[in-house]
C-alpha positions in Angstrom: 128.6 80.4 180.7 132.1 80.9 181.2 132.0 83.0 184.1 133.7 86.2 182.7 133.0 89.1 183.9 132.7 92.3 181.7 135.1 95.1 182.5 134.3 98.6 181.2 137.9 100.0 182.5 140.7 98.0 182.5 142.6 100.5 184.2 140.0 101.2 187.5 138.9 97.9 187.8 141.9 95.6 187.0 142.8 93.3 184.4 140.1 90.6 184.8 137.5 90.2 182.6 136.1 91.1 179.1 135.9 94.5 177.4 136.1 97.0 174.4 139.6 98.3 173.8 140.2 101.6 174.1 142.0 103.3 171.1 144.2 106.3 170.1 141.5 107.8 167.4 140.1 110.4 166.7 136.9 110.8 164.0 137.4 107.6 163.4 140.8 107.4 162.4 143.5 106.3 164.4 146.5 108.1 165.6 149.5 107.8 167.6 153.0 109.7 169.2 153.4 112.1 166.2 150.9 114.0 167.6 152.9 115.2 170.5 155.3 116.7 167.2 152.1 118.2 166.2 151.1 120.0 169.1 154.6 122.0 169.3 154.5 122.5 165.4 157.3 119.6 164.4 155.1 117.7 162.3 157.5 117.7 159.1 154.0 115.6 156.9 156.0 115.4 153.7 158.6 117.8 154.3 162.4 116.9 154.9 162.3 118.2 158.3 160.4 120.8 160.6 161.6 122.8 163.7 159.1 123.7 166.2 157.1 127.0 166.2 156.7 126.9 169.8 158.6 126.6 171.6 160.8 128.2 168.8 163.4 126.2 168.0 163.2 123.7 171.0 162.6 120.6 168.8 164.0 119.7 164.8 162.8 116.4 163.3 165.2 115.5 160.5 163.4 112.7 157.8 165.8 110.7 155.5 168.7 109.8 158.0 170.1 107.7 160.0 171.8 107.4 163.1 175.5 104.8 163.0 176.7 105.7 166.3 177.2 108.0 169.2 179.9 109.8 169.9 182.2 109.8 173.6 184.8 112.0 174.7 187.9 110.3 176.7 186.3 111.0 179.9 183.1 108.8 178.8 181.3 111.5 178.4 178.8 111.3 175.0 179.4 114.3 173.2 176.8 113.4 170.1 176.4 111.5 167.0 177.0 110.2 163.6 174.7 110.8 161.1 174.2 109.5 157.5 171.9 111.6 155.7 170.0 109.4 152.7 167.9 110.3 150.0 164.5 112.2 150.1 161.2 110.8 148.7 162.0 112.0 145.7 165.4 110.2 145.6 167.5 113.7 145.8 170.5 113.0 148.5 170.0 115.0 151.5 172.9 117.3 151.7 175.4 118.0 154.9 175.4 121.8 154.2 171.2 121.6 154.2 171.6 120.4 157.8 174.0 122.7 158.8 172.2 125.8 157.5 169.4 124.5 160.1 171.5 123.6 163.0 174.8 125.5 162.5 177.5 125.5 164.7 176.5 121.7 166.3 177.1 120.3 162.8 180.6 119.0 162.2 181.2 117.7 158.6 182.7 114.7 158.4 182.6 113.3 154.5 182.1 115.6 151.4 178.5 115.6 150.0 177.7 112.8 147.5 175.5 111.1 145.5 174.3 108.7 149.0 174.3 112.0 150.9 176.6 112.9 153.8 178.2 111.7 156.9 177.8 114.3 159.8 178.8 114.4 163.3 176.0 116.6 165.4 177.2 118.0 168.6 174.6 117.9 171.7 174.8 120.6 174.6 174.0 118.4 177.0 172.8 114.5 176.4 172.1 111.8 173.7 169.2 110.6 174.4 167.2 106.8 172.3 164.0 106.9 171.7 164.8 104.1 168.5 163.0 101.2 170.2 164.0 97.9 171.8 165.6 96.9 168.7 167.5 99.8 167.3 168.6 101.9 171.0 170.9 98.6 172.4 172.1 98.3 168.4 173.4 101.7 168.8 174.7 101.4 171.9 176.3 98.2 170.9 178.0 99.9 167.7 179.1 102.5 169.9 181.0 100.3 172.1 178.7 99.5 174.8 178.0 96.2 175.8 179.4 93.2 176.7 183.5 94.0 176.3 184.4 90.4 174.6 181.8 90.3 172.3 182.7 93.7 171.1 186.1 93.2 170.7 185.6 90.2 168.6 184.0 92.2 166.2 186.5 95.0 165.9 184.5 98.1 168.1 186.7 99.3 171.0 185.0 98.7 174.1 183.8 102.0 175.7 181.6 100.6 178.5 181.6 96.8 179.2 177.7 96.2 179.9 176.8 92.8 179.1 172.5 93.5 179.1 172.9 95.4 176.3 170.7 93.6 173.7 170.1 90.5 176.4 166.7 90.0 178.0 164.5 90.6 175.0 161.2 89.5 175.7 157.6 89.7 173.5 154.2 88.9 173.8 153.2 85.8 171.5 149.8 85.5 170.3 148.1 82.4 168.2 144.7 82.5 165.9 141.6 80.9 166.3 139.6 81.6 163.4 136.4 81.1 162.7 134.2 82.1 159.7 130.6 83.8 160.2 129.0 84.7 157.2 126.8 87.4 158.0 130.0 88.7 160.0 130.1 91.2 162.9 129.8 94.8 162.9 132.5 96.6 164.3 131.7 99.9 166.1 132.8 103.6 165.0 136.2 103.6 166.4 137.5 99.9 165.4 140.6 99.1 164.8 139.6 95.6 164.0 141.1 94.3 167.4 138.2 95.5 169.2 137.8 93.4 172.1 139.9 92.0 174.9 139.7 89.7 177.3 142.0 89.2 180.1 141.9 85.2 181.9 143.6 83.8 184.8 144.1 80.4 183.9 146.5 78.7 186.5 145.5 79.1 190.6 148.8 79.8 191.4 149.8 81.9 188.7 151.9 84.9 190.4 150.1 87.7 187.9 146.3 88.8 188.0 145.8 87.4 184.4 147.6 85.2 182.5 146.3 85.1 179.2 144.8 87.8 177.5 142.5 87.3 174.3 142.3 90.3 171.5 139.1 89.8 169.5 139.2 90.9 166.0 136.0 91.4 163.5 137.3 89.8 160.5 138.3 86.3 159.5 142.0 86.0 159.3 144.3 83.6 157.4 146.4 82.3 161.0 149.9 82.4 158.7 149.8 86.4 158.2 147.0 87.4 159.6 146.1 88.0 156.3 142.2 88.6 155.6 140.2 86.1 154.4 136.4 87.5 154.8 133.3 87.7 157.5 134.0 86.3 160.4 136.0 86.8 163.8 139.1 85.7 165.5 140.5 85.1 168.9 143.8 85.2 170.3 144.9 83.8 173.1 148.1 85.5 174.4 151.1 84.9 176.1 151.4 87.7 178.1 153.7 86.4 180.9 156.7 84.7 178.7 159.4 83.2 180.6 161.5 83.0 177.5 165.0 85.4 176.7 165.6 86.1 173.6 168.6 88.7 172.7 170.1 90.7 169.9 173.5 91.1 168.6 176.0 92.6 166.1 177.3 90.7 163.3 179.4 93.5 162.6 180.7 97.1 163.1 178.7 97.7 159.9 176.1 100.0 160.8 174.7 99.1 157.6 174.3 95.2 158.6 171.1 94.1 160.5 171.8 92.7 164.0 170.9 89.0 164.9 167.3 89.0 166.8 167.4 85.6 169.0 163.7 85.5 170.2 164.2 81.7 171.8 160.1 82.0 171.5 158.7 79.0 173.6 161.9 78.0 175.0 160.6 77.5 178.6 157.8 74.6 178.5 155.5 77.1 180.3 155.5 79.1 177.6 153.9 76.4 175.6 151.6 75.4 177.4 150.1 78.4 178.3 149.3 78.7 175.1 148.1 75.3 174.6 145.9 75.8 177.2 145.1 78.8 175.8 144.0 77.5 172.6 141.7 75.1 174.5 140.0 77.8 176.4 139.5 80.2 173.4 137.9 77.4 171.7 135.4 77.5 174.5 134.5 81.0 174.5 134.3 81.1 170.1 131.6 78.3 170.3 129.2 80.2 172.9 129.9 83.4 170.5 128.9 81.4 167.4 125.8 80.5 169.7 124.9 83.6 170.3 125.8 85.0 166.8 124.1 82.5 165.0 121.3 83.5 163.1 118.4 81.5 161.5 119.7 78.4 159.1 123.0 79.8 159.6 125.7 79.3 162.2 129.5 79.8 161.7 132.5 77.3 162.3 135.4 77.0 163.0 138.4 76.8 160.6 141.5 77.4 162.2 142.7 75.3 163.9 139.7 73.3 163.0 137.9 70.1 164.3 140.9 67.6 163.1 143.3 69.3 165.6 141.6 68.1 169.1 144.7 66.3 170.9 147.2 68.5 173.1 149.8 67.1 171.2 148.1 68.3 168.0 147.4 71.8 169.3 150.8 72.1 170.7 151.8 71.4 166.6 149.6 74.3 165.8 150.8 76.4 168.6 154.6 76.1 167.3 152.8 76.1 163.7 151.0 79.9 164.0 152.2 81.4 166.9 153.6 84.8 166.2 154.7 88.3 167.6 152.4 91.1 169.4 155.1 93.3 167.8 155.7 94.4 171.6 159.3 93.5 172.4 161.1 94.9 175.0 163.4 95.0 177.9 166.7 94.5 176.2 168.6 97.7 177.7 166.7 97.5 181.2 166.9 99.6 184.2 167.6 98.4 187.6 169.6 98.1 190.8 173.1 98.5 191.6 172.8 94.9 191.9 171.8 94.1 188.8 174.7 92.9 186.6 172.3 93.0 183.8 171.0 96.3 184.3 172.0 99.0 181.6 170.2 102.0 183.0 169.9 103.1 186.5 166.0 104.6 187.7 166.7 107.9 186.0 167.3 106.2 182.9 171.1 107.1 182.7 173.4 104.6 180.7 175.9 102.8 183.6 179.2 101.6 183.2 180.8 105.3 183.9 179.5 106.7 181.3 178.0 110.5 180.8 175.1 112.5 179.4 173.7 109.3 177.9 170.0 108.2 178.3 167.1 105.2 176.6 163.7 106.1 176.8 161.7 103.5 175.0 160.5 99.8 176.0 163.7 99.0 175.9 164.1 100.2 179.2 161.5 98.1 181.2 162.9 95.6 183.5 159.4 93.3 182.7 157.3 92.6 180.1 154.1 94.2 181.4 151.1 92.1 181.2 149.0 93.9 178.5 150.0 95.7 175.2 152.4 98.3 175.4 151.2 101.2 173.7 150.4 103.3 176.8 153.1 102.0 178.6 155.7 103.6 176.0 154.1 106.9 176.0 154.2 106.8 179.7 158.0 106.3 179.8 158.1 109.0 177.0 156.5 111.7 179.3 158.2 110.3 182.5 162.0 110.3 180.6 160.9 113.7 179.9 160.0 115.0 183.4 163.5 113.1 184.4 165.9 115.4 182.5 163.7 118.5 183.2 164.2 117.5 186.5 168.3 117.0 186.0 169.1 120.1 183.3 166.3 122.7 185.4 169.4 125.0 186.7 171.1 125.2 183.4 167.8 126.0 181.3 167.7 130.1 180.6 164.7 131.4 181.7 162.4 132.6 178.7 
């Protein structure tokens, strides 16, 4: 054998070993973060917007808008935001007055109503707080004049903070396929999201992490440009879950309507790559002693991706750059840190630096690391502990109920 160890919890035992994924699902069906809306009552389903039942009030979720920048008095201080209302699901503009019939006296009109909606300032009582993700939070923040100073300037925004890690220090997990094809295929179990299994390696001796490499099993057969289903069958991933590669994300413009620049630099650092490589090598190990043991009969599965004519490193370094692709897990590019840091964005109560006020990130954009494993839980972690945090700070000036 391979001499891997199964693992029924990854989170008592450690990340080392094999076991079944645990899932957000529920009767089968997956789930995710809304249902922290649903348990106060702020689910809006397929309504324009909801406002929570209880606590009453505490919490309105606005669909069909979008947010172009946040707002700063002259003492730094943010104040709230600009808001472009868009059309509903049924193409009707949302309307300025609609929102200010539900939040009154915080909305300040700023363009008539029109056929593309409106443009409304909200006022906040007391912060602004992301939650858009490690994309969308530093794009805000950079349209809003916070970043680095020279690069903002260039583009026409007026510097309000001069914070060069906004958008710098992306980092993702890369994954590649190894696909093979089983034609009886493999029965997933009652709550499968079709990555059902993972499998968590350490490949190098002196590799500073527990792991290295983690491998997602999947119960289907996928197409490796895509992912895209292609029958029976199963495929490993080998991950990179460790990347030494920066990537960053920047403004073309001061259009908010203009999608920023995402520079992943995957595999820039030779490590990278051949972690992966390696990877590759070892995942081809482990599928051959499952089609072993999965063979049935007068049948037994194969391989097809990358397949038997890819054998050299060289060659499975070509497929690596080929296939590889995103986790979909990026993070890091507003990180908290030290003093010290002159990368860090956020200090540890997630506050916004560079003088600024009543300004907060709560979302992976925040971590200072990639963490070593998908970041699902992670997120909702920061979620409840950002929330704790400015309990903690606005606890005097909160009316007793």
């Amino acid at each position: 054998g391979l001499g891997i160890r199964a693992n029924k919890d990854f989170a008592l035992n450690g990340n080392l070993g094999v076991g079944v994924n645990d899932v957000n699902a529920k009767a089968g069906r997956r789930c995710n973060a809304a249902s922290y809306l649903k348990v106060i009552g702020a689910y809006p389903g397929e309504q324009l917007s909801s406002v929570s039942s209880h606590p009453m009030g505490a919490l309105h979720v606005w669909l069909c808008s979008r947010v172009t920048r946040i707002l700063f008095d002259e003492g730094k201080r943010a104040t709230g935001v600009e808001l472009r209302l868009g059309p509903r699901a049924t193409g009707e503009p949302c309307t300025g007055a609609e929102l200010e019939r539900r939040l009154g006296h915080q909305v300040v009109r700023f363009a008539p109503d029109g056929e593309a909606g409106s443009t409304v300032r909200l006022r906040v009582k007391r912060e602004v707080i992301l939650c858009a993700g490690a994309v969308d939070s530093p794009r805000l923040l950079l349209l809003s004049g916070v970043g680095p100073a020279e690069e903002l300037s260039e583009l026409g925004i007026s510097p309000v903070a001069d914070l060069p890690g906004v958008g710098a220090n992306l980092k993702d997990h890369l994954h590649v396929p190894v696909c093979y094809r089983l034609p009886e295929g493999v029965k997933p179990h009652s709550h499968s999201n079709i990555c059902e299994g993972t499998l968590f390696a350490k490949l190098e001796d002196q590799a500073v992490h527990n792991s290295d490499l983690q491998v997602h099993c999947g119960t289907l057969f996928f197409e490796p440009d895509g992912f895209s289903p292609l029958g029976e069958g199963f495929t490993l991933t080998p991950s990179l879950i460790h990347p030494r590669s920066m990537g960053r994300l920047r403004l073309v413009s001061a259009d908010p309507d203009d999608k920023p620049v995402i520079e992943a630099n995957y595999l820039q650092e030779q490590h990278d790559l051949e972690t992966l490589v390696n990877g590759v090598k070892f995942v081809r190990e482990l599928g051959e002693a499952m089609l072993s043991r999965l063979a049935t009969s007068g049948s037994r599965g194969e391989e097809h991706f990358p397949g038997a004519k890819v054998a050299s490193d060289a060659q499975i370094e070509e497929y690596v750059r080929k296939y590889a692709g995103s986790m979909y897990h990026p993070c890091c590019s507003a990180r908290m840190g030290r003093d010290t840091d002159p990368y860090a964005v956020l200090d540890e109560r997630l506050r916004v630096r560079g003088g600024l006020a009543a300004l907060r990130v709560v979302d992976a954009s925040v971590m200072p690391e990639i963490i070593g494993a998908n970041t699902n839980a992670t997120c909702i972690a920061l979620g409840e502990k950002g929330a704790d945090l400015i309990v903690q700070d606005h606890q005097d000036d909160v009316p007793a109920r």
